[in-house]
C-alpha positions as CSV (number, residue, x, y, z in Angstrom):
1,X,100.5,125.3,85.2
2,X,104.1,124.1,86.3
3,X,102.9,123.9,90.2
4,X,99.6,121.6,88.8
5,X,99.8,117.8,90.3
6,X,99.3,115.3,87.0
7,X,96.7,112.5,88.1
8,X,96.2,111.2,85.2
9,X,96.0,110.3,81.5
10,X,93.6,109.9,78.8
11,X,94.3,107.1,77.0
12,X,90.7,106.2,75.0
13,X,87.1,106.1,74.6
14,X,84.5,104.0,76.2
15,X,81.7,102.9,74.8
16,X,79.8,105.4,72.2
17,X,78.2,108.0,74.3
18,X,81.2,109.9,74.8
19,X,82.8,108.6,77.7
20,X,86.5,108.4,78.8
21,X,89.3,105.8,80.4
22,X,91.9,107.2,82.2
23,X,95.5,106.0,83.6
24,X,95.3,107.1,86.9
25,X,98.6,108.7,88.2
26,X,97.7,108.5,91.8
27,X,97.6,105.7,94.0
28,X,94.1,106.7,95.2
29,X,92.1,106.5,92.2
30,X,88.9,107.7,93.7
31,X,90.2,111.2,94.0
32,X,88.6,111.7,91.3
33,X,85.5,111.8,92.7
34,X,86.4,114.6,94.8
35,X,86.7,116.5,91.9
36,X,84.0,119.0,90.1
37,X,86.0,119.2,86.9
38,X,88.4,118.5,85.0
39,X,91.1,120.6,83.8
40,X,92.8,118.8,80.8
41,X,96.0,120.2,79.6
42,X,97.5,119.3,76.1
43,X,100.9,119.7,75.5
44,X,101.9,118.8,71.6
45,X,100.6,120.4,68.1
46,X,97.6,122.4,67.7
47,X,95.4,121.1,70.8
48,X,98.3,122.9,73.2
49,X,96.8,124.6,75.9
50,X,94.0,123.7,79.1
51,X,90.6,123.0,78.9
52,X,88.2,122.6,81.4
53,X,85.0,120.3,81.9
54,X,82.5,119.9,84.5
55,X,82.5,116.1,85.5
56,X,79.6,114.4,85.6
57,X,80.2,111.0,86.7
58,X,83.4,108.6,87.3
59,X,83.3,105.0,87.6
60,X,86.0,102.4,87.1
61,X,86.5,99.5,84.8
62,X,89.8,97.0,84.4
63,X,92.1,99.4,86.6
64,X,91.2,102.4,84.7
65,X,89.0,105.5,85.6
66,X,86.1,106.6,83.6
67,X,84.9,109.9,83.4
68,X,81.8,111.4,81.7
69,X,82.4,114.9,81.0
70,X,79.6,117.9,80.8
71,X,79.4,118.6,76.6
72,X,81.0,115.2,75.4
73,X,78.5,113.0,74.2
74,X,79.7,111.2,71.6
75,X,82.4,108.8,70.2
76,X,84.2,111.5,68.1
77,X,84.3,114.1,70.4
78,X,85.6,112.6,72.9
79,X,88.6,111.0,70.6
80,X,90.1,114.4,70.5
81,X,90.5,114.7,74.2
82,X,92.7,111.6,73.5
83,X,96.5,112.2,75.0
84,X,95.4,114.8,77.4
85,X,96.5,114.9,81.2
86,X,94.5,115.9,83.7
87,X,95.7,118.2,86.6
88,X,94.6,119.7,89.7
89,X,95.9,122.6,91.3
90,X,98.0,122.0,94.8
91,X,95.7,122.9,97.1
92,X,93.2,120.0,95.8
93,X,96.3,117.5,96.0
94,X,95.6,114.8,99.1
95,X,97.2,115.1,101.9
96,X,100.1,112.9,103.0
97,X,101.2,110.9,106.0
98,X,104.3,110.7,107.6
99,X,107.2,109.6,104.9
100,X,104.9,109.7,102.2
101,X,105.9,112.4,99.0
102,X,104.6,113.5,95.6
103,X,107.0,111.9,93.2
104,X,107.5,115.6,91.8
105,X,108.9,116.3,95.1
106,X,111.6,113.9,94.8
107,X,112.5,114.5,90.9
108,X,116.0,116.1,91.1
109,X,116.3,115.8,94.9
110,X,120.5,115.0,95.8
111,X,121.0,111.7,97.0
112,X,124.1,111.0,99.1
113,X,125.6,108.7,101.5
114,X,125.5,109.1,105.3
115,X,129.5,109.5,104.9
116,X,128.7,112.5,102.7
117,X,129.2,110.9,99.1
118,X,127.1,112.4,96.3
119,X,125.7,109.5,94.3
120,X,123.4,111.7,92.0
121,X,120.3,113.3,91.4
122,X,116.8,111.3,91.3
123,X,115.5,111.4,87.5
124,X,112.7,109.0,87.6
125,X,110.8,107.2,90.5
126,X,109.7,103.5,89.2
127,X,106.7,102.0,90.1
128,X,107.1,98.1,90.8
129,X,104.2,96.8,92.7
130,X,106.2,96.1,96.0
131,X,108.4,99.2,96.7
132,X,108.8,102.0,94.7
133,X,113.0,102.3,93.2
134,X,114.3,105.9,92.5
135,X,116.6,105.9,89.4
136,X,119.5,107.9,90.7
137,X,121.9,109.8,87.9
138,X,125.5,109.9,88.8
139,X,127.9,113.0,88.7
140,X,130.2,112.6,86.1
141,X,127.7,111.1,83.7
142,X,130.5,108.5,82.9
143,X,129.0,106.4,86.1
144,X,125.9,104.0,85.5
145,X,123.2,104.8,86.5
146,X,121.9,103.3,90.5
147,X,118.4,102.0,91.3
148,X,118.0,102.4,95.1
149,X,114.8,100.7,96.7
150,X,112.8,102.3,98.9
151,X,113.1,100.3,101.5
152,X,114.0,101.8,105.2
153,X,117.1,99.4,104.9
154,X,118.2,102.0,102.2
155,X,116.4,105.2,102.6
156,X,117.7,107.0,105.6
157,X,116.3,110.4,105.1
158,X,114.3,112.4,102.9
159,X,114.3,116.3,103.2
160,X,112.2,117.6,100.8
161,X,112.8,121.2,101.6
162,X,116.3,120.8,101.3
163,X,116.1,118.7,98.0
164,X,118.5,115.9,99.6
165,X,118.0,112.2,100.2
166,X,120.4,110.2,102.7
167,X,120.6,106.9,101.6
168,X,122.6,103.4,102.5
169,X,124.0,101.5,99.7
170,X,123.2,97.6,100.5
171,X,125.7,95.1,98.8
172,X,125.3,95.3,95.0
173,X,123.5,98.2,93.9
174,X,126.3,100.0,93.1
């Protein structure tokens, strides 16, 4: 299950009837619709494991996407799937455009400088509305840690392949 894309979260019920709201992880929310189940995977205490559900509709409400799943029909039952995160396996992951990546891609890709300075490894990718900012962990651990926009002012290069990113510091993110 380590290669499966996370696109989301369930965070609650809706309504009585059995239905759940999701936190989409993707940026294209219908997705979902493309999708004849839904593998759930559970990762703490005794509900560890994958389960899977046929999907029988999907609608959205407030930013979140609702699914009704094949065998949950009420309140209660569908309270238990609470926490779960649902997956897909790669080869029902979207395809990309030019300079677009999976965020997993990028986790623990090198950054450096085009002079050939290692800044760090990415460890998170933020999510801010206008660009998205990779949190960058320095090499000895005793530097603070750099947020580098990605903007094409900053972000030179991205080889996925090679795990590396070229970047150029602007004033004052260092």
């Amino acid at each position: 299950m380590e290669n499966y894309f996370e696109i989301g979260k369930i965070v609650n019920v809706q309504g009585i009837k059995g239905d759940v709201r999701v936190v989409p992880f993707t940026d294209e929310a219908t997705r979902f619709e493309l999708l004849d189940e839904a593998i759930i995977r559970f990762d703490e205490g005794s509900r560890q494991g994958i389960r899977h559900f046929q999907i029988e509709r999907v609608w959205y409400h407030k930013g979140f996407v609702m699914l009704k799943l094949k065998g949950i029909n009420d309140r209660t039952t569908a309270d238990a799937l609470r926490g779960g995160v649902i997956v897909i396996p790669p080869e029902l992951a979207l395809p990309l455009d030019d300079g677009e990546y999976y965020i997993r891609d990028l986790l623990g890709m090198t950054v450096t400088t085009q002079q050939g300075e290692i800044l760090g490894i990415i460890c998170d990718v933020l999510q801010t509305g206008a660009n998205d900012v990779f949190s960058v962990k320095p090499e000895p651990k005793s530097k603070q840690e750099i947020l580098i926009p990605h903007i094409k002012q900053c972000v030179l290069n991205v080889d996925v392949e090679n795990k590396l990113m070229t970047v150029e510091l602007l004033e004052g993110l260092r």
